[in-house]
N, C-alpha and C positions, 0 to 999 in steps of 0.2 A: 720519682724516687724520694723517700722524705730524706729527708739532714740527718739523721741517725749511721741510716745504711752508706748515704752518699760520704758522711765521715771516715766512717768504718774502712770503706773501701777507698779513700784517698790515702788513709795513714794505712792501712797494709802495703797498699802495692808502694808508696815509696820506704816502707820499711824492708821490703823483700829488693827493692834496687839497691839501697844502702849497703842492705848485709852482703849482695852478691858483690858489691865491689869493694867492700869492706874486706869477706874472703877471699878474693883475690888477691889483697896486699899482703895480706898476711901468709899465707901461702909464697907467695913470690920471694919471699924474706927468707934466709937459709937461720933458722935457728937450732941446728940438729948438734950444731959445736962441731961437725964437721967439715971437713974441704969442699968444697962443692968437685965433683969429679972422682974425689975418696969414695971407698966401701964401705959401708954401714956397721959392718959385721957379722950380718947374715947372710947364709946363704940355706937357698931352698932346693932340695933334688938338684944339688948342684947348680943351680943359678944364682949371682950373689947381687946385692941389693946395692947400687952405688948412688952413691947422692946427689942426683942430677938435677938443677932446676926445669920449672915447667919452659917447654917451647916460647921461643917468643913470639911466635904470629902466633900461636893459641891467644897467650894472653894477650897480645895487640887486638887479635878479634874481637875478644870477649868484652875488653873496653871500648869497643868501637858500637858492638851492642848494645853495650848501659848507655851511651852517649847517644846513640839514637832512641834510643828508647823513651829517653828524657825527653829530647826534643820534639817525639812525637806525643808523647802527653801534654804535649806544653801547646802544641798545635792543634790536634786533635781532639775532640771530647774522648773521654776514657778513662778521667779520676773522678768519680760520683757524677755531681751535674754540673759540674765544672765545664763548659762547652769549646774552651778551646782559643786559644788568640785568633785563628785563623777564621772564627764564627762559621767553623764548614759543617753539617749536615747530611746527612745520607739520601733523605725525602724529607720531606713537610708530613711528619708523622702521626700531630694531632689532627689530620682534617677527618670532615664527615660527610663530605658531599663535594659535588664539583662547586658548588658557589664559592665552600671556604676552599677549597685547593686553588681558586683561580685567586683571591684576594693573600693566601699565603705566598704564591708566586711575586704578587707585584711587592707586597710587605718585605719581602726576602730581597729583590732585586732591589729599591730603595735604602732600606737599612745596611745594603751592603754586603750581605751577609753570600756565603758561597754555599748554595743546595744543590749537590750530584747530581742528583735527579732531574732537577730543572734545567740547570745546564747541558743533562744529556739530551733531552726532549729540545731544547734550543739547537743543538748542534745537527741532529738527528731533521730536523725542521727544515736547517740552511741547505744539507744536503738532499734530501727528497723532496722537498715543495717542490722545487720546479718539475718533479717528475711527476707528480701527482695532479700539478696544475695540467701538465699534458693530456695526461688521462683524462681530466674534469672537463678537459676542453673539447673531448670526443665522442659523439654523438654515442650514447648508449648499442642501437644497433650496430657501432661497428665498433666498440671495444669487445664484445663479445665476440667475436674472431681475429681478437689479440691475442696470441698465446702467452706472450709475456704479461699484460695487465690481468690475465686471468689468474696467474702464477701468484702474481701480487694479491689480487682479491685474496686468492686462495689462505694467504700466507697471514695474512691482515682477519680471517672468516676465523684459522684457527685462533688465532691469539683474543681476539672477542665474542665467538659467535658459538665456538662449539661446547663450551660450558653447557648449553641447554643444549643442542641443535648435535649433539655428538661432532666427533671428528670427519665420522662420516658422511653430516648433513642427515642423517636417517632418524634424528630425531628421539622419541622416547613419552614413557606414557605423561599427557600433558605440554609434551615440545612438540611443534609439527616436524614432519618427514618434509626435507625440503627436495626429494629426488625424483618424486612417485607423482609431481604435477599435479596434484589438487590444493586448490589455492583457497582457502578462507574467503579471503579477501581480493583473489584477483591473482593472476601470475605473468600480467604486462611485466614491463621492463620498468615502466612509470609506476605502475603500481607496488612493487616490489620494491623503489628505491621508497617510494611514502610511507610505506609500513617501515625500513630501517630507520629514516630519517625521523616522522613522528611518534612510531611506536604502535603498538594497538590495544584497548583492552575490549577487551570480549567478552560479555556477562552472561550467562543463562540464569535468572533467578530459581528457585524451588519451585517448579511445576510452573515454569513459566510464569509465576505471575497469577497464573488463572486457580480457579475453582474448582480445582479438580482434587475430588477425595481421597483418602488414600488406597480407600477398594479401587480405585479404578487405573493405580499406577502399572499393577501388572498387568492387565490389558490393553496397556497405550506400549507400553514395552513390547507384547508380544506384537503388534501394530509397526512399529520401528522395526523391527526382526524381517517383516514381510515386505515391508517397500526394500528393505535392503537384499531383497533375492532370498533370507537364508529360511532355515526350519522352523516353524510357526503353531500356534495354536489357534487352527482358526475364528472358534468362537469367540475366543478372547481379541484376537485381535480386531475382529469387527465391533465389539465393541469398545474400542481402544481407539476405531475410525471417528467413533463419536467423541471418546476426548479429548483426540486429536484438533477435531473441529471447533471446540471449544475457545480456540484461538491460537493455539502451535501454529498452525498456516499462516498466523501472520509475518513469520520471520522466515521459519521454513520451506514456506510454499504449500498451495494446497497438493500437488502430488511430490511434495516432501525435500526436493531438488538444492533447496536453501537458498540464502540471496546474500550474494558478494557484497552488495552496499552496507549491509550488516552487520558481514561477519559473521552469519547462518551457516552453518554445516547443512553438506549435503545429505540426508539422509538413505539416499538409495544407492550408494557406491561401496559398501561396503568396507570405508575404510573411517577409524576410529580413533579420534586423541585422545579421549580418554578409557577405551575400551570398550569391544563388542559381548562383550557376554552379556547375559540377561540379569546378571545379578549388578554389572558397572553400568550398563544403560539406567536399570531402576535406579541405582544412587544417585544419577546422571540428575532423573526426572526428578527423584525425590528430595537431593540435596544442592542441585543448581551446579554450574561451573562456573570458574571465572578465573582469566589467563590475561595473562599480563606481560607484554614485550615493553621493555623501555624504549624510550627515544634517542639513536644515538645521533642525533644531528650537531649537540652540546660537545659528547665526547670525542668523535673521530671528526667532526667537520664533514662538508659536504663530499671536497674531494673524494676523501679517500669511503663514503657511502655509493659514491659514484662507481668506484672502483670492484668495492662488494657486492653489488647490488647485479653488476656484469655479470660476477663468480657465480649468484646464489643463482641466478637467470641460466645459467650453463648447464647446472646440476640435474635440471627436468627438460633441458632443449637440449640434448648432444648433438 
């Protein structure tokens, strides 16, 4: 906030506490020349006006408000960028990565200073770590017929996971379907914890890499169509065998099947991340794919991928 606004808005709001209790004194004061208890002289539809002062817990409240009110801008940030005696914080609001949130953490706990958020995460830490260490300490195979660590996974899946992956786990064009059991990259229990823990990224360049023209993209497309079971052209697609050959088999396989070590899609199962029609396959071939899961070994710790990793294992083995 530059010094301008941050003035602005210190001399309003103690000019708005001022006059509120400035009004209040003055009010409270009987200047009407009359008794307090006395009748004013009017009366309305027969109700007449008598000159009573205000309540005194009204106005004992009302002072009780200005008084706090003070004291919490005196503590609290909340006059421009005046941050407060108390150096309190809501989060560490300038970071931009985990690097700086982990070094605004130690900064903030050094300087003394009181961050919500950090605090919460510290108390939050005291009380689940040991439960999470249990978990971490249970063999994969048999947290997954933990109903309760699955609960957890579950609970820990939405709050990181379903941003891309839906609430559902069913994924979306570009997210994998984590329910339907085809795995990229493998759908062990170890495997599935290495993909959360380091992440994956998965390139297809534009036409693979290879030599292949662009006359020849719609009949590598209608080629894909066919090893996938569905409606085809055969001319084309046979010659689409050939640019196939050209070197796709080297990720895919030569009967198309793909290769887990890669991160090869299968191409004869009919199911598709970024779309089966003939015209997302061609963009497929012609403009490359490239997906990208982060690594969350940094963010959540091993534990609790331990924990998830049970959950995501669950969704395709019921």
């Amino acid at each position: 906030m530059s010094s301008f606004w941050s003035l602005w808005i210190t001399i309003l709001t103690i000019v708005v506490i001022a006059g509120c209790f400035i009004l209040l004194k003055v009010v409270s004061k009987n200047t009407t020349g009359v008794e307090e208890g006395e009748s004013m002289g009017h009366s309305f539809d027969g109700i007449e006006e008598i000159n009573n002062p205000l309540p005194k817990w009204w106005s004992y409240m009302f002072y009780v408000t200005i008084v706090f009110g003070v004291v919490y801008l005196a503590l609290y940030p909340g006059l421009g960028n005046f941050q407060g005696l108390l150096g309190w914080t809501s989060s560490n609001q300038s970071v931009r990565n985990l690097e700086e949130s982990k070094l605004a953490v130690e900064t903030a706990a050094k300087e003394g200073r009181w961050v919500q958020y950090d605090q919460e995460v510290k108390s939050a830490d005291e009380k689940f770590g040991p439960i999470f260490k249990a978990y971490a300490d249970t063999p994969l195979e048999e947290l997954v017929n933990n109903e309760e660590a699955l609960k957890v996974g579950g609970r820990l899946f939405l709050q990181n996971c379903a941003q891309c992956h839906g609430s559902d786990a069913r994924g979306s064009k570009g997210f994998p379907n984590l329910t339907d059991g085809d795995w990229l990259y493998g759908g062990e229990l170890e495997t599935i914890k290495a993909s959360i823990m380091n992440g994956r990224h998965g390139m297809m360049p534009p036409k693979g890499g290879l030599p292949i023209e662009d006359s020849e993209v719609k009949g590598l497309a209608e080629y894909v169509l066919k090893l996938s079971g569905r409606d085809h052209d055969e001319a084309l697609a046979a010659q689409g065998q050939g640019s196939f050959m050209k070197g796709c088999f080297a990720c895919h396989g030569m009967d198309g099947t793909g290769n887990k070590m890669m991160g090869a899609p299968n191409l004869t199962n009919n199911i598709w991340l970024y779309g089966g029609s003939r015209g997302a396959i061609e963009q497929s071939i012609t403009q490359g794919r490239s997906g990208v899961m982060p690594a969350w070994k940094d963010m959540l710790g091993e534990e609790k991928v331990h924990v998830i990793s049970a959950y995501v294992y669950s969704l395709s083995n019921k």
